[in-house]
VOPAGU-2260 file (C-alpha; in pm, 1 decimal, decimal comma):
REM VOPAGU-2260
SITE   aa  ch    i         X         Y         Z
SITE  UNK   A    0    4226,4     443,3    2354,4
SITE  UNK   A    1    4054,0     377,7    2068,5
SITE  UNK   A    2    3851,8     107,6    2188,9
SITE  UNK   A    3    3764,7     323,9    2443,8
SITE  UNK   A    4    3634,9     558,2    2167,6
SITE  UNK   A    5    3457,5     302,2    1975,5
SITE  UNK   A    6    3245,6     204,5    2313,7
SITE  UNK   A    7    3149,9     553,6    2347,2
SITE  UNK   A    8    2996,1     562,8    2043,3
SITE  UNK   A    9    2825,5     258,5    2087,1
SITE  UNK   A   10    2700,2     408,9    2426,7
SITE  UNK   A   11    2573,9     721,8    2211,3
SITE  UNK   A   12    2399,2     530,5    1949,3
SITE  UNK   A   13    2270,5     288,3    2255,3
SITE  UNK   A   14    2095,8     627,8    2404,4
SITE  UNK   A   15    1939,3     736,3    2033,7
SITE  UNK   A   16    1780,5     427,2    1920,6
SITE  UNK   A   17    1647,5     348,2    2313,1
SITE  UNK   A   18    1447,8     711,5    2210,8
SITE  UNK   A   19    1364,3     674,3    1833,1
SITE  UNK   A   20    1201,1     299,0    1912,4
SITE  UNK   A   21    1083,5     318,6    2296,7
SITE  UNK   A   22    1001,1     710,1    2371,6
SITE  UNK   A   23     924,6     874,0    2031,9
SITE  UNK   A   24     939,3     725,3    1697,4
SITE  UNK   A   25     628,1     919,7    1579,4
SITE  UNK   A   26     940,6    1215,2    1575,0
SITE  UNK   A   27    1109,6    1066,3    1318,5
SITE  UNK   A   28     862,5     989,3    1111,3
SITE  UNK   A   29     804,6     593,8    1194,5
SITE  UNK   A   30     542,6     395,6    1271,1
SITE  UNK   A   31     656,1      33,1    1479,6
SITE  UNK   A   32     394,4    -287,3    1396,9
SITE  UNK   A   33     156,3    -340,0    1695,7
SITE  UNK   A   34     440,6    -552,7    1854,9
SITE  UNK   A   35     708,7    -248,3    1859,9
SITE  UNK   A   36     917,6    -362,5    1585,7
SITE  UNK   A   37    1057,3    -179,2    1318,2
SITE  UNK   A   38    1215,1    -239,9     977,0
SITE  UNK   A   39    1621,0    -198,0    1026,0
SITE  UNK   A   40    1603,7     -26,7     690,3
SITE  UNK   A   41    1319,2     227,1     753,9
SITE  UNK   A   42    1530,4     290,1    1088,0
SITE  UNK   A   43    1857,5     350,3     917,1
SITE  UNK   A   44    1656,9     590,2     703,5
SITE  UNK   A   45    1518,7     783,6     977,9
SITE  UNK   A   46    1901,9     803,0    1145,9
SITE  UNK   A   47    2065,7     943,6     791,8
SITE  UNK   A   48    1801,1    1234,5     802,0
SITE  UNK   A   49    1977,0    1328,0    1117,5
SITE  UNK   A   50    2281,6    1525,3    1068,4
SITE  UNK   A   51    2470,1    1365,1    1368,5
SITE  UNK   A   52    2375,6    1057,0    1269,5
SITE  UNK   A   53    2440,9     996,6     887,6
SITE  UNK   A   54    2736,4     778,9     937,3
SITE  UNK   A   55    2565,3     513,4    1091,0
SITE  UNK   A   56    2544,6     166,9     934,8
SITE  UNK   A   57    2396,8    -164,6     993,2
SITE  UNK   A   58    2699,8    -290,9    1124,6
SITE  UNK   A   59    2677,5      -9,9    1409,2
SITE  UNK   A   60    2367,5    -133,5    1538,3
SITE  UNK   A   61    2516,7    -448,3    1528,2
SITE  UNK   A   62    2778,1    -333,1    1754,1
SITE  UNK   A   63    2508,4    -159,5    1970,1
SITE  UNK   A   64    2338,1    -515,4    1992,6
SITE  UNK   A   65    2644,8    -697,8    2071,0
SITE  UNK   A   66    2773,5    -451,7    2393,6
SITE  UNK   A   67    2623,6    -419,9    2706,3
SITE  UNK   A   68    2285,1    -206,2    2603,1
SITE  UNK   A   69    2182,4    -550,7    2368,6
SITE  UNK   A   70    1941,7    -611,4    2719,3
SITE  UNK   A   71    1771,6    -274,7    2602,8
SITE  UNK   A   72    1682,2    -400,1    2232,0
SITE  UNK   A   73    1475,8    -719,3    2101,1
SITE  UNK   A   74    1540,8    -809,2    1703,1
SITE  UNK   A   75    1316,6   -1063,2    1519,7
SITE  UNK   A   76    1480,9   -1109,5    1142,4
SITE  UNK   A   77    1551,4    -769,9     944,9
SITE  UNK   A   78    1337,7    -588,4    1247,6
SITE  UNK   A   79    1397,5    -412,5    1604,1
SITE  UNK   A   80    1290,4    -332,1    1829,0
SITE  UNK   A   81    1304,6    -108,3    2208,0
SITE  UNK   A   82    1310,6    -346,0    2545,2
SITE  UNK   A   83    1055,9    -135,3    2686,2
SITE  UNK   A   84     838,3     149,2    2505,7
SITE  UNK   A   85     686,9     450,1    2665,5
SITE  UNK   A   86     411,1     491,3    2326,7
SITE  UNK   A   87     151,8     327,0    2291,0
SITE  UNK   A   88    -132,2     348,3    1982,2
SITE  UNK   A   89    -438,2     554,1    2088,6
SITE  UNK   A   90    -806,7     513,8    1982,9
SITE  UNK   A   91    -985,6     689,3    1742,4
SITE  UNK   A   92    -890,5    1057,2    1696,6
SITE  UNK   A   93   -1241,5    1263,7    1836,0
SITE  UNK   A   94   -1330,8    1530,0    1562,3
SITE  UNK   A   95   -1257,3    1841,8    1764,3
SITE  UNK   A   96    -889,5    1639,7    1775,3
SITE  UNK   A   97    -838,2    1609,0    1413,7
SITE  UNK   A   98    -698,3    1872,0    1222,9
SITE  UNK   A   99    -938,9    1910,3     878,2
SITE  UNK   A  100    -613,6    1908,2     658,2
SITE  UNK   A  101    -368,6    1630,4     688,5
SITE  UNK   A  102     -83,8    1570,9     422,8
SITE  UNK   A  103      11,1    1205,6     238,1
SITE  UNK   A  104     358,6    1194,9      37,1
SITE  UNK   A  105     291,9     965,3    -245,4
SITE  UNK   A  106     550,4     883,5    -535,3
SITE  UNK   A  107     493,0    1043,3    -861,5
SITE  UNK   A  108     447,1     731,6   -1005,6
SITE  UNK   A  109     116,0     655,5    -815,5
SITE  UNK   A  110     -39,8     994,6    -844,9
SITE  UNK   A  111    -259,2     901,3   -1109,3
SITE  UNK   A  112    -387,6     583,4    -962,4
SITE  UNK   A  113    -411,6     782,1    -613,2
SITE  UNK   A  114    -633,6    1024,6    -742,4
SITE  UNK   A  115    -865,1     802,1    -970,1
SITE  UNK   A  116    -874,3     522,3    -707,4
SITE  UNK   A  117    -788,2     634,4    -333,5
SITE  UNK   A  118    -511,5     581,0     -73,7
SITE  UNK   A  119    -401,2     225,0      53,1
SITE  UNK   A  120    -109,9     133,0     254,9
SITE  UNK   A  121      90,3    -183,8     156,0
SITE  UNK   A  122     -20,7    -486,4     284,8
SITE  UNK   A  123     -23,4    -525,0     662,5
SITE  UNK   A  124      87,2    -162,2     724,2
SITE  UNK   A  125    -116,6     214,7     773,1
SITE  UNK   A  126     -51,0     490,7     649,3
SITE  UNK   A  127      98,6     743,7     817,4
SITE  UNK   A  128     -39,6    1112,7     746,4
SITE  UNK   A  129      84,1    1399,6     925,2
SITE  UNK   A  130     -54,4    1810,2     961,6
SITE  UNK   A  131     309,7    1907,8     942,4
SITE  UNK   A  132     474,2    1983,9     518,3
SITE  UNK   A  133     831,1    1878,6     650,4
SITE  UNK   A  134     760,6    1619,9     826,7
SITE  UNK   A  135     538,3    1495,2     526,6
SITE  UNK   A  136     816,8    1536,7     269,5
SITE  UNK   A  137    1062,4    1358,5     505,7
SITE  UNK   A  138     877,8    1070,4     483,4
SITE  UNK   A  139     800,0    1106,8     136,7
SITE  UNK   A  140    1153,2    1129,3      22,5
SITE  UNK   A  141    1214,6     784,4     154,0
SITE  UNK   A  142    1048,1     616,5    -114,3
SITE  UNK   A  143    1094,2     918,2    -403,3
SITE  UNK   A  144    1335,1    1214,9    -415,6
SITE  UNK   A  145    1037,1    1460,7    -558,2
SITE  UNK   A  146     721,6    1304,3    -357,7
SITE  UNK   A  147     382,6    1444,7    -390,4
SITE  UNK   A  148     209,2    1589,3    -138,0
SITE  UNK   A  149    -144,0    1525,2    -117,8
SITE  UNK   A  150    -390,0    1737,0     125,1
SITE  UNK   A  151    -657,1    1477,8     299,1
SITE  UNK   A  152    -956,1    1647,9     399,9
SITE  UNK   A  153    -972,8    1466,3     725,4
SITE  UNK   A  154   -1264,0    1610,2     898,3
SITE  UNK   A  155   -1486,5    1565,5     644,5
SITE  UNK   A  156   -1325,1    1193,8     579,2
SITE  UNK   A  157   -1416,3    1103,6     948,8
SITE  UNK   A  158   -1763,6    1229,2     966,4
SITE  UNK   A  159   -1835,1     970,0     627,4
SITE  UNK   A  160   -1717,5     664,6     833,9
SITE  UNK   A  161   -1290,5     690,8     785,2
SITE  UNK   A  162   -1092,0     636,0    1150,8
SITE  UNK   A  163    -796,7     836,9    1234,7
SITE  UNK   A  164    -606,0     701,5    1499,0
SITE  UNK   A  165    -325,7     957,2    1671,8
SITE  UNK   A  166      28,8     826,2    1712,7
SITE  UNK   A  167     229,5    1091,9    1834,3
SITE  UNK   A  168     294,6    1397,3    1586,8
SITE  UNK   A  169     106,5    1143,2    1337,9
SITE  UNK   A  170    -217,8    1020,4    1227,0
SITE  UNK   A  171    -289,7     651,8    1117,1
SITE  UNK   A  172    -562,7     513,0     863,2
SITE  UNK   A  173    -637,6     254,0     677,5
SITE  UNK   A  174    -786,1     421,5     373,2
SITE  UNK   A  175    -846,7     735,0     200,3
SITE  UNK   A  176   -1138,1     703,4     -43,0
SITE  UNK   A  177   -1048,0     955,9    -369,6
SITE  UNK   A  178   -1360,3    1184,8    -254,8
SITE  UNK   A  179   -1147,1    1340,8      40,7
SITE  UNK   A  180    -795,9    1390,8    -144,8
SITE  UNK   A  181    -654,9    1690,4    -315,5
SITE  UNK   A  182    -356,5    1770,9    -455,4
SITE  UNK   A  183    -168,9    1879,5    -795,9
SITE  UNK   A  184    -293,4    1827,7   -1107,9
SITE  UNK   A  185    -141,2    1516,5   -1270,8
SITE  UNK   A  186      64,4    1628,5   -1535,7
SITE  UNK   A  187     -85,0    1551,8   -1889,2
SITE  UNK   A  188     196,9    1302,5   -2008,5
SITE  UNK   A  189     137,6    1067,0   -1696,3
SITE  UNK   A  190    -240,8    1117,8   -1721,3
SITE  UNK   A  191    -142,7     965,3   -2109,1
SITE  UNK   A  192     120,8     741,8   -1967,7
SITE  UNK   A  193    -126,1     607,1   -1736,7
SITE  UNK   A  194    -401,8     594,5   -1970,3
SITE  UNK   A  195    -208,8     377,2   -2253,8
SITE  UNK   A  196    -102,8      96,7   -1983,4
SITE  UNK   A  197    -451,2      64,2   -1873,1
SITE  UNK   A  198    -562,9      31,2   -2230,0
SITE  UNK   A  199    -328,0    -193,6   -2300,9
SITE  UNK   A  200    -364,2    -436,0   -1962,3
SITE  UNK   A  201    -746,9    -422,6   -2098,9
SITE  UNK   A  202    -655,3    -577,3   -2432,1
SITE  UNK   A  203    -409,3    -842,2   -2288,3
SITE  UNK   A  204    -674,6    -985,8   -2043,4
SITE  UNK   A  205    -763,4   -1313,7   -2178,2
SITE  UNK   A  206   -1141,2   -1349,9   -2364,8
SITE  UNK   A  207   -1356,9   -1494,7   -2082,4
SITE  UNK   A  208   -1488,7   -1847,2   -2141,3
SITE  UNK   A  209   -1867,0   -1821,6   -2148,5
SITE  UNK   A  210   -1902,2   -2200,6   -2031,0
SITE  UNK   A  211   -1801,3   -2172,2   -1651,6
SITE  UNK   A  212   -1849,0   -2471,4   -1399,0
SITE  UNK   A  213   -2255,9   -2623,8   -1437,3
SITE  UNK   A  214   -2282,5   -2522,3   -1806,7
SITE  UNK   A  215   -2280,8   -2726,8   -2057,3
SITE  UNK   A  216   -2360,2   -2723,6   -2487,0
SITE  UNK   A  217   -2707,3   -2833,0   -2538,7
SITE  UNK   A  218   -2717,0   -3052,6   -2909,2
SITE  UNK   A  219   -2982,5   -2978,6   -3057,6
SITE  UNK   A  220   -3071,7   -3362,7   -3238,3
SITE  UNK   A  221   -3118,3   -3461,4   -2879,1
SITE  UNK   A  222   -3346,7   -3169,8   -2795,0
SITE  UNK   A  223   -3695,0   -3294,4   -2711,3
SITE  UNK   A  224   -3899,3   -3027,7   -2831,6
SITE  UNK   A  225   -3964,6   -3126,5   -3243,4
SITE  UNK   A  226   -3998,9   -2717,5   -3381,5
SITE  UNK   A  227   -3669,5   -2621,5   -3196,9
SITE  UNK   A  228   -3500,9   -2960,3   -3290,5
SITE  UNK   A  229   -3637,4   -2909,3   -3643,5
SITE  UNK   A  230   -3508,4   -2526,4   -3635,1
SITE  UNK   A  231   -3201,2   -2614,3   -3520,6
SITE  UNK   A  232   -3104,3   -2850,8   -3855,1
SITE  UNK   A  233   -2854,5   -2787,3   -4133,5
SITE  UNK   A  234   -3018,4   -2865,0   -4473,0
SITE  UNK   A  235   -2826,5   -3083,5   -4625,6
SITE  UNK   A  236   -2856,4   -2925,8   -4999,3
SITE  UNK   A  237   -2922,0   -3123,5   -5300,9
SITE  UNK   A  238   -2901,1   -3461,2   -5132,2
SITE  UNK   A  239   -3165,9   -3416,7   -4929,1
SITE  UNK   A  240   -3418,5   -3297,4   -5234,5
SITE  UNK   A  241   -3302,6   -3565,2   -5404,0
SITE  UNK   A  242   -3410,4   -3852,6   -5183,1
SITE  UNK   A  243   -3740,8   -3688,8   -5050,2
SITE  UNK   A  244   -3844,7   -3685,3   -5479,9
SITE  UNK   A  245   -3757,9   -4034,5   -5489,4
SITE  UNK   A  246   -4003,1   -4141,8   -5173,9
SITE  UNK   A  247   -4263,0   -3942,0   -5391,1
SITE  UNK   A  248   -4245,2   -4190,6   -5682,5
């Protein structure tokens, strides 16, 4: 019997993760590589924001991928992802499409730098902004328990050259220059914070060589022009009175 129960559960989990990576992961806040994949970890994440779902572990999915439904899933390393998916990424959002405020959760650590510098993703990812404040926290909270929510003035971002691309509930870019992002004002002891470890990265860079690859020190004995050559000589003090009064007698 309680095998029995153990399969069903499986079966249950099967049915969710067949919807969260194939019909609609946009819903829970994910965004799968152009391949389908997702990160196991971002996908447990997603699950534990789901009531019904918070006890499941990796070794769940495991048993999911061992049972009969391991036809409906493909896993590459730490990633997985749906057999077949009903999504698929758009093309460029059209500007009557795009809503002209879209939110980006940030950690508090990089609001300074965010607002002095822009949004990037990490390397090889988007980001992922949505019109929706829960949905923007939810994702937020994944990498900070107090995120902060920054309002991107979309409409305005697009019509200076920035692509939005639709994905679901969700909106995909690769960067938000610092001209079209709002938000809270960064408290004054980060703005400090901030400040002193940019000083002091400035001070620690080493002094640049001014002798780079071609240059080289001219010497001045060897130079053939006689005024610079003669300019260019240390006197040599009381020696060098000494002998010239000699030649003179």
């Amino acid at each position: 019997m309680a095998k029995r129960r153990q399969q069903f559960k499986a079966g249950d989990l099967a049915r969710m993760l067949i919807y969260v990576l194939g019909y609609r992961p946009d819903e829970f806040g994910l965004v799968p590589d152009r391949d389908g994949f997702v990160p196991m970890k971002e996908l447990l994440q997603a699950l534990h924001e789901e009531p019904s779902w918070r006890y499941v572990r990796r070794s769940h999915i495991n048993e999911v991928l061992l049972s009969d439904h391991r036809i409906d899933f493909v896993t590459e390393g730490e990633k997985i992802r749906a057999s077949e998916k009903k999504w698929a990424f758009e093309e460029e959002a059209a500007w009557g499409d795009l809503p002209k405020i879209l939110l980006a959760p940030i950690r508090r650590k990089a609001h300074p730098v965010v607002m002095d510098r822009g949004l990037k993703p990490p390397p090889g990812r988007q980001l992922s902004l949505t019109p929706d404040p829960a949905m923007a926290e939810r994702i937020g909270m994944r990498r900070d328990e107090q995120p902060v929510l920054l309002e991107i003035r979309a409409e305005e971002a697009a019509r200076r050259g920035t692509t939005f691309v639709p994905f679901g509930d969700l909106f995909l870019c690769d960067e938000i220059p610092a001209p079209w992002i709002a938000g809270p004002p960064v408290p004054k002891e980060v703005v400090e914070r901030h400040t002193a470890v940019k000083v002091k990265g400035e001070q620690a860079k080493p002094a640049e060589n001014p002798f780079t690859a071609g240059t080289f020190l001219l010497k001045l004995d060897r130079d053939p022009d006689r005024r610079r050559r003669a300019r260019g000589k240390k006197s040599k003090g009381w020696k060098e009175d000494a002998r010239k009064m000699r030649k003179r007698k």
